[in-house]
Backbone as ProteinMPNN parsed JSONL, in Angstrom:
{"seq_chain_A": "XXXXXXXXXXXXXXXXXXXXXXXXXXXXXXXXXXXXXXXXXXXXXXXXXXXXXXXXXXXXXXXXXXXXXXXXXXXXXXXXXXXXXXXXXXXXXXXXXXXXXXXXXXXXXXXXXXXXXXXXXXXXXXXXXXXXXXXXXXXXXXXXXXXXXXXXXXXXXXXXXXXXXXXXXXXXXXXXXXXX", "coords_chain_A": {"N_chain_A": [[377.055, 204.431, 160.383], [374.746, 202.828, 162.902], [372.824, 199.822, 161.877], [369.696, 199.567, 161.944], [366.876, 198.926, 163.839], [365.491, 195.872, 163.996], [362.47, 195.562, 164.515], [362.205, 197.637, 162.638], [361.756, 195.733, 160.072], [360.823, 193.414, 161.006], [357.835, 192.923, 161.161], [356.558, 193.784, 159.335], [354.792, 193.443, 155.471], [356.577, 192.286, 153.061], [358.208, 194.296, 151.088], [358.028, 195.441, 147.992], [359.974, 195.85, 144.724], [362.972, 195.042, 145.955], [364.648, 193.404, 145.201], [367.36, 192.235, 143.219], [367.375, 193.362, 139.692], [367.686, 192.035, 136.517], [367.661, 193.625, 134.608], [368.924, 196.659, 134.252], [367.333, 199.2, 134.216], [365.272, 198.767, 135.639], [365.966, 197.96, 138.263], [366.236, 198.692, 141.728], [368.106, 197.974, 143.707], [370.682, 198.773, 143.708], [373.331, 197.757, 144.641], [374.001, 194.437, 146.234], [374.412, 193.369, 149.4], [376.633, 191.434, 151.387], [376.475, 187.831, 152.06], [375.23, 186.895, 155.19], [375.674, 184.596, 156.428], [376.656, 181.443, 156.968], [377.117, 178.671, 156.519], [374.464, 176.526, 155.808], [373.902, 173.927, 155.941], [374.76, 171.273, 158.083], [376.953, 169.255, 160.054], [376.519, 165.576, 159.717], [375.809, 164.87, 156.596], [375.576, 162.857, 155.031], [374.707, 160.663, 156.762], [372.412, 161.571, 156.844], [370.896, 161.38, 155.159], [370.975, 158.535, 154.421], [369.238, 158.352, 156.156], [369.579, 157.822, 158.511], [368.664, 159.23, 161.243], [366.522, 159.467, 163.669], [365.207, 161.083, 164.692], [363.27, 164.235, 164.442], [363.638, 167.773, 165.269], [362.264, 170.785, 165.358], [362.382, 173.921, 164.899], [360.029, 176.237, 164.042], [358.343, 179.131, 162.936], [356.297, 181.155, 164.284], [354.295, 183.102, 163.493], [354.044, 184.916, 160.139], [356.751, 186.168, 159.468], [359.489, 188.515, 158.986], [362.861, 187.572, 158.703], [365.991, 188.79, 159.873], [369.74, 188.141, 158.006], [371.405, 188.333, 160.332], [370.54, 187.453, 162.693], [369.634, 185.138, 161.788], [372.179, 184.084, 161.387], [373.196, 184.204, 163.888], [371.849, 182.371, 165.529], [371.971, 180.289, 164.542], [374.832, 179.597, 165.076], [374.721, 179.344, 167.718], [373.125, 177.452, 168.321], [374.509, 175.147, 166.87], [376.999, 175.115, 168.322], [376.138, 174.282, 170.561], [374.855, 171.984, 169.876], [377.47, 170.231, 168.99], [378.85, 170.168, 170.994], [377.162, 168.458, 172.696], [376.71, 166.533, 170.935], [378.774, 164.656, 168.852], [380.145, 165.74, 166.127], [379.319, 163.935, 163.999], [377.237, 162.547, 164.955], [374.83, 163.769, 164.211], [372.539, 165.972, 161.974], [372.32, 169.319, 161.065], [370.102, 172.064, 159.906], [369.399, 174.791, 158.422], [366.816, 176.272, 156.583], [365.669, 178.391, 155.637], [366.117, 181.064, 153.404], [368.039, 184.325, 153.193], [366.383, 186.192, 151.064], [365.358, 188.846, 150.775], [365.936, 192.366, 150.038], [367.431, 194.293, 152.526], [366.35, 197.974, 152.785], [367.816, 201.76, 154.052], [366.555, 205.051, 153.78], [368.398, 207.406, 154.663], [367.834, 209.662, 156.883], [368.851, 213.009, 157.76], [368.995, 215.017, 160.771], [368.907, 218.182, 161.938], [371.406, 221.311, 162.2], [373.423, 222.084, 160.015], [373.532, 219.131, 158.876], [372.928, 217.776, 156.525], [372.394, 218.987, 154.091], [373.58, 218.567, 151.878], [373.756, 215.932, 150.991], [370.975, 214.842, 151.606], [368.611, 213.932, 149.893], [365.771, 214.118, 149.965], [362.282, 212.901, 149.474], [363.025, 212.856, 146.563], [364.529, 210.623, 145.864], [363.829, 208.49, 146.866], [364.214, 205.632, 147.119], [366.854, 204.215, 148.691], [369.739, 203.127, 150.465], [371.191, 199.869, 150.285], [370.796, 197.805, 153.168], [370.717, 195.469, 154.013], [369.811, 192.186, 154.664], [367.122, 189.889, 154.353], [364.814, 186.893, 155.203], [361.824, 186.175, 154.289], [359.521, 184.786, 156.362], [356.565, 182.109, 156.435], [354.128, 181.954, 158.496], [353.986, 178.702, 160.149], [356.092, 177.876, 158.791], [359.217, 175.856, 159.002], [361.874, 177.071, 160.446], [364.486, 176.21, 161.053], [366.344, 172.936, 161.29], [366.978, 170.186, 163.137], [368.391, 166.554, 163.256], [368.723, 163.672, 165.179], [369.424, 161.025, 167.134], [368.842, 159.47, 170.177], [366.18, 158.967, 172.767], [367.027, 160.149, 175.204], [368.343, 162.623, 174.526], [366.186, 164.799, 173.869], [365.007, 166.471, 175.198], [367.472, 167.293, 176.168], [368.061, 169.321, 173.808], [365.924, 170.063, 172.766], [366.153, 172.294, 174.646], [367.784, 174.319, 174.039], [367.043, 174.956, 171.794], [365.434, 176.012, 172.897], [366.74, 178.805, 174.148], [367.754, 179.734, 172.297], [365.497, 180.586, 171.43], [364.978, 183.5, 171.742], [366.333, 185.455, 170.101], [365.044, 185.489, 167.517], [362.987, 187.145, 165.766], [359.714, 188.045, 166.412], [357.038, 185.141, 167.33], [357.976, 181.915, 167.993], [358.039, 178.284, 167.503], [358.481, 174.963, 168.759], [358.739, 171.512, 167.202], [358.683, 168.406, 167.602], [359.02, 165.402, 166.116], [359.17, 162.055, 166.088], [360.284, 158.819, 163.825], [359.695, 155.688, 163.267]], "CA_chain_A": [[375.819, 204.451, 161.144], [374.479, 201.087, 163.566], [371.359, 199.202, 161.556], [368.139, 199.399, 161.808], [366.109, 197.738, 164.644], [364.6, 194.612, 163.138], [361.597, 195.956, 164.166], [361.398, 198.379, 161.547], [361.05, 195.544, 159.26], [360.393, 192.554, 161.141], [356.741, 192.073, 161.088], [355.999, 194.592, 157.979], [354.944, 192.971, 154.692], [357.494, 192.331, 152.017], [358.229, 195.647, 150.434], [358.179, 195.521, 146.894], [361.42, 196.322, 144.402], [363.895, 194.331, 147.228], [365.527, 192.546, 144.814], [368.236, 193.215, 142.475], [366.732, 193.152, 138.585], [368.388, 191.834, 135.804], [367.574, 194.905, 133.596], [369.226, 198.185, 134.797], [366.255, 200.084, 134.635], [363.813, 198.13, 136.413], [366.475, 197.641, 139.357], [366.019, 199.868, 142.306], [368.788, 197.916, 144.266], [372.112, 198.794, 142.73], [374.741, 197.016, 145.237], [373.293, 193.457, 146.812], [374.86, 192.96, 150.688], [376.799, 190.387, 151.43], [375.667, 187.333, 152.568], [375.852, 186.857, 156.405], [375.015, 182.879, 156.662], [378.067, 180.825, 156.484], [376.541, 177.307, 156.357], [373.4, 175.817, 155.87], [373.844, 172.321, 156.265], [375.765, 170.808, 159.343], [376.816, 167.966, 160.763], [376.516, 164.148, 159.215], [374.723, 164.782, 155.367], [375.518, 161.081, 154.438], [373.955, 159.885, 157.438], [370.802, 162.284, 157.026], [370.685, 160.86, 153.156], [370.938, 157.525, 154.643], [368.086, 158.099, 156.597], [370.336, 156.991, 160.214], [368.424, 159.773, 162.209], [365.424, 158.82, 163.687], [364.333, 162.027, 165.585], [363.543, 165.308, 163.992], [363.133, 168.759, 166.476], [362.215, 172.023, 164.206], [362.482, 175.223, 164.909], [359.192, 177.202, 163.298], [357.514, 180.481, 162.781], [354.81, 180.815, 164.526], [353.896, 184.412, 162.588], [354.329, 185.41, 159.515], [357.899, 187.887, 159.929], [361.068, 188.578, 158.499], [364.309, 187.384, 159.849], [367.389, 189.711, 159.393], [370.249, 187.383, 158.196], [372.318, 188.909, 161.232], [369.406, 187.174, 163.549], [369.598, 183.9, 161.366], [373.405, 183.691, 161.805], [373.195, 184.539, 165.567], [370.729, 180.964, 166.198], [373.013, 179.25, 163.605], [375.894, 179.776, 165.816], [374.404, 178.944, 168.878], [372.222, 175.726, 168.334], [375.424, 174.094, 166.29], [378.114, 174.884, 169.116], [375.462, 173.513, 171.662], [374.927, 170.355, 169.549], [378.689, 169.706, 168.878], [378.951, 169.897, 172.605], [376.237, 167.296, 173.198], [377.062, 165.227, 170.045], [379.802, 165.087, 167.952], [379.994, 166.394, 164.54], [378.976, 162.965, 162.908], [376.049, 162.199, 165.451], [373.411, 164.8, 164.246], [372.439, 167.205, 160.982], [371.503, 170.081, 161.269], [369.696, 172.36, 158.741], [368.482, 176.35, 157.838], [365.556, 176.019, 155.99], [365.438, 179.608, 154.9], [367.489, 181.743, 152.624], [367.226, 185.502, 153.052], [366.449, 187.088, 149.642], [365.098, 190.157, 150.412], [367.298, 193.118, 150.376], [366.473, 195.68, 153.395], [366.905, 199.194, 152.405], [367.407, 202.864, 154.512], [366.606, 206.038, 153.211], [368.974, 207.98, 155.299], [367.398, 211.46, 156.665], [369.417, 213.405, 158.731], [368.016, 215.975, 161.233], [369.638, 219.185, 162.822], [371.478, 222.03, 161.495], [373.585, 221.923, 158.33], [374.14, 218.151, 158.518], [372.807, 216.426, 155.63], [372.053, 219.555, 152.596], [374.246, 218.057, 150.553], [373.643, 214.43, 150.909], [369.845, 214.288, 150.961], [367.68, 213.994, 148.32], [364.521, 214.315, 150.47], [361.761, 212.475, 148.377], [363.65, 212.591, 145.535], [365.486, 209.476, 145.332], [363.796, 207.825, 148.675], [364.851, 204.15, 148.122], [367.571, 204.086, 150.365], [370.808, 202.441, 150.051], [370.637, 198.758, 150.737], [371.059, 197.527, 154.568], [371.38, 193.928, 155.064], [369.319, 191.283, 153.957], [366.165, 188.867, 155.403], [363.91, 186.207, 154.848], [360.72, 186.123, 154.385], [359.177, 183.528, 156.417], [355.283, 182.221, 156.367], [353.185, 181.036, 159.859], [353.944, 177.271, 160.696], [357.458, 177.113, 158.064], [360.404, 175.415, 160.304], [363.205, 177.568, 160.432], [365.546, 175.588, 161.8], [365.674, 171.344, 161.428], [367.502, 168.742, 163.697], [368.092, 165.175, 163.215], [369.262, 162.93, 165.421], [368.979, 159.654, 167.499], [368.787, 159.047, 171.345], [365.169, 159.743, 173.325], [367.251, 160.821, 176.454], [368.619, 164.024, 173.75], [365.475, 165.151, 173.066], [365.32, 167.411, 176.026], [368.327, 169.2, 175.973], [367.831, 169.849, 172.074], [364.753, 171.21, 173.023], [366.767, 173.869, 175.585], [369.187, 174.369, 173.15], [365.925, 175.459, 170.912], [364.72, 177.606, 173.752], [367.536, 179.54, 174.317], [368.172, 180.684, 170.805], [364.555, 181.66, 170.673], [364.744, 185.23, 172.098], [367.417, 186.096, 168.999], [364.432, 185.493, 166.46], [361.82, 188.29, 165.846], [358.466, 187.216, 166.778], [356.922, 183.891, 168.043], [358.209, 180.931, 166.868], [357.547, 176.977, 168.053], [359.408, 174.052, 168.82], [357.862, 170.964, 166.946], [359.603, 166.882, 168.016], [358.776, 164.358, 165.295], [359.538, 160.767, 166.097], [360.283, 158.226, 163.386], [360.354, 154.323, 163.96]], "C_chain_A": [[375.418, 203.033, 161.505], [373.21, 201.077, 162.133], [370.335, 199.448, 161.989], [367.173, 198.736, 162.841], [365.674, 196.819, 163.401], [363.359, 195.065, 163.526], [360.717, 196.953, 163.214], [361.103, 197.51, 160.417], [360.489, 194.249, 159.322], [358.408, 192.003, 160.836], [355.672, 192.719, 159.972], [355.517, 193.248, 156.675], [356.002, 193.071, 153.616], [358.171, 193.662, 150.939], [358.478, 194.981, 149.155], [359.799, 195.887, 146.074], [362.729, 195.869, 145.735], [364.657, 193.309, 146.748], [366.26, 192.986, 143.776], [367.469, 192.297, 140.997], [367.994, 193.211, 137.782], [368.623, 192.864, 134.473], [367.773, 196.183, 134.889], [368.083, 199.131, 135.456], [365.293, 199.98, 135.732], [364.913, 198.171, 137.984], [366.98, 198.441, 140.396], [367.343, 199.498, 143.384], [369.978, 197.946, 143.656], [373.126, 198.08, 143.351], [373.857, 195.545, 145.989], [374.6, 192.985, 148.112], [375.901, 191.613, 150.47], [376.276, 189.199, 152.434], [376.028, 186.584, 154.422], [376.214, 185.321, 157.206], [376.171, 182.558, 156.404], [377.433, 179.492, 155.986], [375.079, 177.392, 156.498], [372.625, 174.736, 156.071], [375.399, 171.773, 157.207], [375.721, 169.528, 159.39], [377.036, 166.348, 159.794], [375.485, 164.537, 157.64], [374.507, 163.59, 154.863], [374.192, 160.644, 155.291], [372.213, 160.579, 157.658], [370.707, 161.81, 155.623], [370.243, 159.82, 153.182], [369.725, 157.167, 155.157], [368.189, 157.366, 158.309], [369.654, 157.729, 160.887], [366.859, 159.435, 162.439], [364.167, 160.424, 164.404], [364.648, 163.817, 164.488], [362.983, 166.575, 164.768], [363.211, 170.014, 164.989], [361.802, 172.891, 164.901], [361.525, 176.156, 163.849], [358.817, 178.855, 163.309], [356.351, 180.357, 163.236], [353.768, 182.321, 163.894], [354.922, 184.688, 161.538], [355.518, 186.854, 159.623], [359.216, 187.571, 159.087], [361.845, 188.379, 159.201], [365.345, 187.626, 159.026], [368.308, 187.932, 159.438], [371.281, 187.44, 159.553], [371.369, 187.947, 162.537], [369.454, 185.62, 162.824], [371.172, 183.317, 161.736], [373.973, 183.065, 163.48], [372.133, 182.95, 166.113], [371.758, 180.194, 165.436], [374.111, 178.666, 164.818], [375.625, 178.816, 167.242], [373.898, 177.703, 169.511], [373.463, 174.729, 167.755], [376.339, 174.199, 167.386], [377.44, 174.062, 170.344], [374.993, 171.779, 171.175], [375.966, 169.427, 169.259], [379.092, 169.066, 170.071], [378.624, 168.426, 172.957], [376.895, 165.88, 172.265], [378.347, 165.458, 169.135], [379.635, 165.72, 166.515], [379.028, 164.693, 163.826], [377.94, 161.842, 163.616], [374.394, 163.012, 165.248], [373.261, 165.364, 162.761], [371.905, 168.084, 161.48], [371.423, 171.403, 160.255], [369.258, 173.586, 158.65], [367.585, 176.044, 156.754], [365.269, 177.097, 155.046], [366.974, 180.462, 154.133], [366.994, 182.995, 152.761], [367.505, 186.727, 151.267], [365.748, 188.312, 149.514], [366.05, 190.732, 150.609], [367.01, 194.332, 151.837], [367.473, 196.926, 152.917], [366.441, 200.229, 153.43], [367.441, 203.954, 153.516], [366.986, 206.899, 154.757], [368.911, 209.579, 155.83], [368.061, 211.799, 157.727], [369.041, 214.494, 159.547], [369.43, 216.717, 162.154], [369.917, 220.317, 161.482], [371.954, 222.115, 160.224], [374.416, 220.498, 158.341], [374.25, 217.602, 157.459], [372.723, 217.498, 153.889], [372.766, 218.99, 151.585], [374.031, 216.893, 150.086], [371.945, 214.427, 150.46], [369.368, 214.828, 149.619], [366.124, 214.338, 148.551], [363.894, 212.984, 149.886], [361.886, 211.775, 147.261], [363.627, 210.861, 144.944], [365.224, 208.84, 146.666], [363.548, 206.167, 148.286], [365.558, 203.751, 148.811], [368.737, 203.521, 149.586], [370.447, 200.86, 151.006], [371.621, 198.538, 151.931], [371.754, 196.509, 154.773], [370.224, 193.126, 153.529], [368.351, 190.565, 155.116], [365.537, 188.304, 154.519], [363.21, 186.487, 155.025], [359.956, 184.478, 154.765], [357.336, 183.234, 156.974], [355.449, 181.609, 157.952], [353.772, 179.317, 159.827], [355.763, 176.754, 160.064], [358.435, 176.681, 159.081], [361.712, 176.374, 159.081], [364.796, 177.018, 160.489], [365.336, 173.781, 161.744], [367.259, 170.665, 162.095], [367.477, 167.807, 163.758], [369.06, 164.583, 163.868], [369.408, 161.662, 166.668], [368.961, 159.713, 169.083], [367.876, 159.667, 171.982], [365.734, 160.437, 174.164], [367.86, 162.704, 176.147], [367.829, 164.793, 173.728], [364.841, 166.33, 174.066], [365.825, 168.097, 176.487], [368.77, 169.452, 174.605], [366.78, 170.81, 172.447], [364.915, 172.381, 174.126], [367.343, 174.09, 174.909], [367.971, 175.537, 172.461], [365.212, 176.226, 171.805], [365.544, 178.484, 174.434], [367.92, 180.098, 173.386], [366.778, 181.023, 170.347], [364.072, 182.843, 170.843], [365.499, 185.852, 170.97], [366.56, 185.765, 167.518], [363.347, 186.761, 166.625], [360.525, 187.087, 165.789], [357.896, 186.15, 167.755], [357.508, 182.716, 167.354], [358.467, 179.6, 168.096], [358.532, 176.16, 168.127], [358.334, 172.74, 168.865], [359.116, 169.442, 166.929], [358.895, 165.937, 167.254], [359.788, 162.743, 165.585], [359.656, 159.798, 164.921], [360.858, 156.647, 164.103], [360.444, 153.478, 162.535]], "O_chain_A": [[375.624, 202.107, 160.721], [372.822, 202.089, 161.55], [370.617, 199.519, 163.186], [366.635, 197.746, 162.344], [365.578, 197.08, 162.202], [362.728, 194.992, 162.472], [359.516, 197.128, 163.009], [360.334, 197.998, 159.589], [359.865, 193.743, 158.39], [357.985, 190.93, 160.405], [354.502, 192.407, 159.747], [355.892, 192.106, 156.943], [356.261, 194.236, 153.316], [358.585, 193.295, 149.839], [359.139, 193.943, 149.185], [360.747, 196.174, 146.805], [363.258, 196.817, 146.316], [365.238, 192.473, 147.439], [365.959, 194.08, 143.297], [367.109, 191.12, 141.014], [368.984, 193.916, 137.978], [369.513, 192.839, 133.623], [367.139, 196.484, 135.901], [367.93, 199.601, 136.583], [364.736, 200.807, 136.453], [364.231, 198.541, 138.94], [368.08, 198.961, 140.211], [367.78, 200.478, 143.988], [370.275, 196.952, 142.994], [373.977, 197.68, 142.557], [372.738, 195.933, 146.325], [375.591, 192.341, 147.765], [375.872, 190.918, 149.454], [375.722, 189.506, 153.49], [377.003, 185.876, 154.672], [376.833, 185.094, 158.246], [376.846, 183.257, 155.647], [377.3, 179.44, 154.763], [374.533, 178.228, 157.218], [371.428, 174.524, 156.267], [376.603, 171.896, 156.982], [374.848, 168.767, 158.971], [378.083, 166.343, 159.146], [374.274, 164.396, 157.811], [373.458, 163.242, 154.323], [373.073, 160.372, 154.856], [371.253, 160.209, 158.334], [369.904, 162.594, 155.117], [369.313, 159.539, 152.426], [369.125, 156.125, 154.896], [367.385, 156.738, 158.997], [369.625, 157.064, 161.922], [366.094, 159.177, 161.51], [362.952, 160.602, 164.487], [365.682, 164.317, 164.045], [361.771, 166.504, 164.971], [363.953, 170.037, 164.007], [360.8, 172.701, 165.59], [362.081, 176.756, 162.929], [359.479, 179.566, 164.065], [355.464, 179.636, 162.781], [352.54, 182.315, 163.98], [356.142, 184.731, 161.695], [355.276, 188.05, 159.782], [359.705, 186.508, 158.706], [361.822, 188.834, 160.344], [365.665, 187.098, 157.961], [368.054, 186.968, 160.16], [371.965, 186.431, 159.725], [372.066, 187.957, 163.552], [369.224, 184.78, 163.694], [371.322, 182.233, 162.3], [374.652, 182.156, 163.958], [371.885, 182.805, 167.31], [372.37, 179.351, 166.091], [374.129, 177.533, 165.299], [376.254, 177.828, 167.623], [374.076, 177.144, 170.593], [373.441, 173.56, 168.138], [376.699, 173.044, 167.612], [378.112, 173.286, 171.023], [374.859, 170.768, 171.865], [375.79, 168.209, 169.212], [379.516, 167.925, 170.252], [379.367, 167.521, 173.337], [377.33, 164.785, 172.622], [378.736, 166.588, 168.837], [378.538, 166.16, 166.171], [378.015, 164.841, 163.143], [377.749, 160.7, 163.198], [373.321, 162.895, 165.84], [374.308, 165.047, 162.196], [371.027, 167.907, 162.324], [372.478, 171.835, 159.791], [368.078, 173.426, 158.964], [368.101, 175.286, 155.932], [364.768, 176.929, 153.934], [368.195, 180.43, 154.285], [365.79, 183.171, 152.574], [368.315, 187.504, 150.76], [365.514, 188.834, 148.424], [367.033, 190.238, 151.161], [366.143, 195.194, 151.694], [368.69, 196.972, 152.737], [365.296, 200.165, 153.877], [368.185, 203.902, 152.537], [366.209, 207.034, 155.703], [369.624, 210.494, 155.419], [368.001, 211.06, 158.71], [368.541, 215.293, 158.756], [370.409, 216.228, 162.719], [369.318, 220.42, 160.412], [371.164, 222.213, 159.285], [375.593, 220.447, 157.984], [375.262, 216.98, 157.135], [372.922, 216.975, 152.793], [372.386, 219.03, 150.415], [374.077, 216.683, 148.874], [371.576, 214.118, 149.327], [369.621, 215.682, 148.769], [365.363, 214.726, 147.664], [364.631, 212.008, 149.744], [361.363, 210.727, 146.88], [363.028, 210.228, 144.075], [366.117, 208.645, 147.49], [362.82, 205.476, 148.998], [365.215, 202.924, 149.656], [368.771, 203.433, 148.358], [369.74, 200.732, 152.006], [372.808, 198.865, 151.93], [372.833, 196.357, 155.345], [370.003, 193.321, 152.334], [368.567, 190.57, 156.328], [365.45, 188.693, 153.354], [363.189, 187.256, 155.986], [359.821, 183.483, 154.054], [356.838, 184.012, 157.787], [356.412, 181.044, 158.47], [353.825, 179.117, 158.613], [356.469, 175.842, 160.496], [358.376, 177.306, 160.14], [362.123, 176.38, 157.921], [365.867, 177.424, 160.039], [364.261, 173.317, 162.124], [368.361, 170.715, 161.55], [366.478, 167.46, 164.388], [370.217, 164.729, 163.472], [369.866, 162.554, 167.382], [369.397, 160.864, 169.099], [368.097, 160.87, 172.118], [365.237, 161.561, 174.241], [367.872, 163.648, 176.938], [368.32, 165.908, 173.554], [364.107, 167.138, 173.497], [365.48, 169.125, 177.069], [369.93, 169.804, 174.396], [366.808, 172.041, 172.425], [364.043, 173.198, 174.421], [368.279, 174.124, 175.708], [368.053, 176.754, 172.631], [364.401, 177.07, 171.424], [365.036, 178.999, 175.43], [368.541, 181.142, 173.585], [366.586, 181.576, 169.264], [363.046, 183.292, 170.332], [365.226, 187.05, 170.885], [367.201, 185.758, 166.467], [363.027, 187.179, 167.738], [360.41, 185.932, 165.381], [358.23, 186.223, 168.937], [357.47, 182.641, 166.126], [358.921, 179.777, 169.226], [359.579, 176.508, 167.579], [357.476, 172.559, 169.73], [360.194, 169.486, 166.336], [357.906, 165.549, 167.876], [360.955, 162.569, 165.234], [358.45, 159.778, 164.675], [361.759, 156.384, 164.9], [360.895, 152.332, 162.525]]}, "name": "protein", "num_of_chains": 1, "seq": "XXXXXXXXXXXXXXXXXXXXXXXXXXXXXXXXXXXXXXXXXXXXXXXXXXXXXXXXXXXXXXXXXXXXXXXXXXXXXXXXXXXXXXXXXXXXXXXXXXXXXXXXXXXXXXXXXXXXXXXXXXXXXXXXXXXXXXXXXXXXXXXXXXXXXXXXXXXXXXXXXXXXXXXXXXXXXXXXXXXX"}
């Protein structure tokens, strides 16, 4: 069966029991997804340690929402092959901010004639089997962080960052910090 719109759990609050418990009993998620994120940190880490980048562009939340990791991967992808492009690997960092530790779960009901009698549970047993996975991310947090040096960049970073922001649920900002 496909997933889930993200709107069934994008702009919900946190559901409760969404994580896997270290005691049997207590733990309503029995299998934990795998994780869809490959990287988290790109690019030059020395030279972001070093403190060589002078410009930082972030990628925020502008509402409180969940982001499927399938939706975090999908901007990952897109903002690093467009900054490789521009800069090389060892002219930029670039950073995920979030980790997704919730678990999303369906409870699978099936409708018609004798599809599902055997499978459901109704009621019963309605936590679901687990989906995927998302973050939970607050109002203003940066999603997304870029560092790296030349003013004349700092305008097609910031297309780069508005083209991967229809593949996030919600609103979310694009904030340009200068250091000198």
């Amino acid at each position: 069966m496909p997933t889930r719109k993200a709107l069934a759990y994008s702009r919900r609050k946190p559901v409760v029991n969404t994580r896997k418990s270290k005691k049997q009993q207590k733990s309503f998620i029995k299998v934990v997804p795998p994780q869809k994120i490959i990287k988290f940190n790109m690019g030059d880490y020395q030279g972001f340690e070093a403190g060589k980048y002078k410009i930082k562009m972030s990628l925020s939340a502008g509402q409180t929402v969940q982001i499927r990791d399938l939706a975090l991967e999908a901007v990952r992808q897109t903002i690093h092959k467009d900054m490789t492009k521009l800069l090389t690997q060892k002219n930029y960092f670039f950073r995920c901010n979030v980790y997704p530790h919730n678990i999303l779960r369906n409870n699978r009901i099936f409708s018609g004639g004798s599809k599902g009698e055997r499978i459901q549970t109704g009621m019963g047993k309605s936590f679901g089997t687990s989906e995927g996975r998302a973050a939970v991310v607050r109002r203003g947090h940066p999603v997304f962080t870029v560092y790296f040096n030349g003013d004349d960049n700092i305008a097609k970073v910031r297309h780069f960052f508005s083209k991967a922001k229809p593949k996030l649920p919600g609103k979310s900002l694009i904030a340009v910090e200068v250091t000198k």
